[in-house]
N, C-alpha and C positions, 0 to 999 in steps of 0.2 A: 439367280433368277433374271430371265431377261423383259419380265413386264412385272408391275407392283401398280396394285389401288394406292392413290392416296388423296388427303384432300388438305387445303393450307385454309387452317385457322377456317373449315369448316364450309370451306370453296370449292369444288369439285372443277374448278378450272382453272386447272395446271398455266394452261398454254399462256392465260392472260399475266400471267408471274413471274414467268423465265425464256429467257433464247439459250438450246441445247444445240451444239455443235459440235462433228467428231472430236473437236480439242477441247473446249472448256463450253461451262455452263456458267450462266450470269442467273442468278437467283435472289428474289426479293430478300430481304432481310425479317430478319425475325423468326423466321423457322427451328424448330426443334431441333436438337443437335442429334436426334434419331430419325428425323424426317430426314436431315441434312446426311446422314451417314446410307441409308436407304437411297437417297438421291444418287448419290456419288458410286454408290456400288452398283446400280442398275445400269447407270446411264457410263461409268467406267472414264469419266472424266476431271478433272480439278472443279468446285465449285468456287466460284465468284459472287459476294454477297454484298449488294448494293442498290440502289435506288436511280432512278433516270428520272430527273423533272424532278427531284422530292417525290415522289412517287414510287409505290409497289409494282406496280403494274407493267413491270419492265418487260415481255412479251409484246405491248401494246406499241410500247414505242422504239424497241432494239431490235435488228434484223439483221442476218450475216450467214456465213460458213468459214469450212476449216481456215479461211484466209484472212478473213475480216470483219471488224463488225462497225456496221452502222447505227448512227442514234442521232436524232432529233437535234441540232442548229445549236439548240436551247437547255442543251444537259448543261449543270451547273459545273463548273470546275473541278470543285471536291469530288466530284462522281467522276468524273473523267480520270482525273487524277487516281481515283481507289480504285478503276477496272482496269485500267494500263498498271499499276500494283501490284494486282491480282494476278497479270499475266504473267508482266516478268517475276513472281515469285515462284510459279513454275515452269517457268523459262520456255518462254509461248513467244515466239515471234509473230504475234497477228498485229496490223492496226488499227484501231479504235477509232472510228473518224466521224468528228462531228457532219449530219448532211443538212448544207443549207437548202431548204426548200421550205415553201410555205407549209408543207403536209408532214405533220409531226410522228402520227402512228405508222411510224416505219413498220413494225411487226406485223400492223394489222395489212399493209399494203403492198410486201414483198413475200413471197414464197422463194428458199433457195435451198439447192444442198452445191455441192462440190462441182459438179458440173454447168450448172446452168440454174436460172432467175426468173421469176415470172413474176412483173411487177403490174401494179395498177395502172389502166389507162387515165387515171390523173395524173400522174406524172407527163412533164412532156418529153418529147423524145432524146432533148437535150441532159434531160436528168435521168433517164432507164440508161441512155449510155456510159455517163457516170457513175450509175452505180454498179452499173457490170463491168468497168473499168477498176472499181474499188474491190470491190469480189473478185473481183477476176476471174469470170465466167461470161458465156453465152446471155443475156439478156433479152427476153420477150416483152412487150406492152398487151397486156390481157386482160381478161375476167375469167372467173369459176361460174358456170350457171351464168346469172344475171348479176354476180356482183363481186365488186371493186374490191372489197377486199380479199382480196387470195389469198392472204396469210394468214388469216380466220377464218377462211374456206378449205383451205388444207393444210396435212404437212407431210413433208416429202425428207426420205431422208440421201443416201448413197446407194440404199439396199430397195426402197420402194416409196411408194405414197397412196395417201388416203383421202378423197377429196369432198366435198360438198355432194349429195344424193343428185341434184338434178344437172352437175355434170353433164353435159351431153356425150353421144359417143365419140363424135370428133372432137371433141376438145381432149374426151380423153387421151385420144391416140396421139394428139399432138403435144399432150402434156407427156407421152410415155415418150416420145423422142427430143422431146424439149429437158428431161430432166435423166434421161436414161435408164431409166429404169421400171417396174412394173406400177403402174398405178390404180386403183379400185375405189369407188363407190362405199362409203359410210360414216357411221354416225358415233357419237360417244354418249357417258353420261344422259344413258335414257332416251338415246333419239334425237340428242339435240347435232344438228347436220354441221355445224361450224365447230370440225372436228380439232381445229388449229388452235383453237382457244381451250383445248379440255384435254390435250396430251402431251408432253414433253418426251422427244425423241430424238435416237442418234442413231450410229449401224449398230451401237451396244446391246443398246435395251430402251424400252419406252416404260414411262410411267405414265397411267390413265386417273382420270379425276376417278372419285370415290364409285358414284352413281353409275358407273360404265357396266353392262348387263355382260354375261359370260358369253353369249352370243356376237357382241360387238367386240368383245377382248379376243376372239378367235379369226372373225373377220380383221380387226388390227395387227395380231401375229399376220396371218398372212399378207397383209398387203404389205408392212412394214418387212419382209422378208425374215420372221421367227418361229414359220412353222418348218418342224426339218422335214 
């Protein structure tokens, strides 16, 4: 299957939980070793199980693609230490690199796949170059709509992306040559438009929070490129 409902410990948002990337996925710990097998097999990647900040909410604050991933200043050692672990245990050459900046929810304020980055205009220009130096990607300074967090505004994968409803059309068009690929207009989880926070995605497969209506699981194949 290339898309699965699921919900963690009764959450319907995935996105706030884990960073999925065509190489490896980082996921909260604590999950069901059949959540955990569902995960792995949708998304066709190594899972990584770990916490950022002492914290679950590793979506909120890890951000990256197949190159690299960034995390918050303030990740604790031991967690740094068990995600570089995790890689080299399947022999994953990415690097994990702490980003100093005053703004910790990296997740919530980078949107990236393999090509190219669209980060917050909080960031200033000397940190968007940085981190598209660390990715190793095209880097933009933006918004989705009217708001800063892009990476809880959408998610984009190698194959497409799915962005906040009041998108405009030019931002669309420039998010389609900004990230390469097809991008679309919607919602997960009943409507709720900060579709970033409610689906874990790679060019594999996506998994959708629980709540996601059959009508937004069709509009998500297609923009994510899985209708054939």
């Amino acid at each position: 299957m290339r898309i699965e409902r699921m919900d963690f410990e009764n959450s319907p948002y995935l996105g706030v939980y884990g960073l999925v990337t065509d190489r490896v996925a980082l996921i909260r710990e604590g999950l069901s070793s059949r959540k955990l097998e569902t995960l792995g097999g949708v998304l066709g990647v190594p899972l990584v199980e770990t916490s950022v900040m002492k914290s679950r909410i590793i979506g909120i604050f890890a951000a990256g693609n197949s190159r690299a991933i960034v995390v918050p200043w303030y990740v604790w050692d031991t967690e740094l230490e068990r995600i570089k672990e995790g890689l080299r245990e399947h022999d994953l050459d990415m690097e994990v690199v702490p980003f100093k900046s005053t703004l910790t929810a990296l997740g919530n304020l980078i949107l990236a796949n393999d090509r190219a980055a669209l980060v917050s205009a909080k960031f200033t220009r000397e940190e968007a170059k940085k981190l598209g130096d660390i990715l190793d990607v095209e880097v933009e300074r933006g918004m989705i709509g009217d708001f800063h967090a892009v990476g809880s505004a959408g998610v984009v994968t190698n194959r497409g992306g799915l962005v906040h409803p009041e998108a405009t059309d030019e931002e669309l068009e420039w998010l389609r040559d900004l990230f390469g690929v097809d991008i679309y207009v919607g919602t997960a989880n009943m409507g709720v438009p900060f579709v970033g926070s409610c689906v874990l995605a790679n060019s594999n497969g996506v998994v959708v929070g629980s709540l996601t209506t059959g009508p937004e699981i069709v509009k998500i194949e297609e923009a994510l490129g899985f209708l054939d």
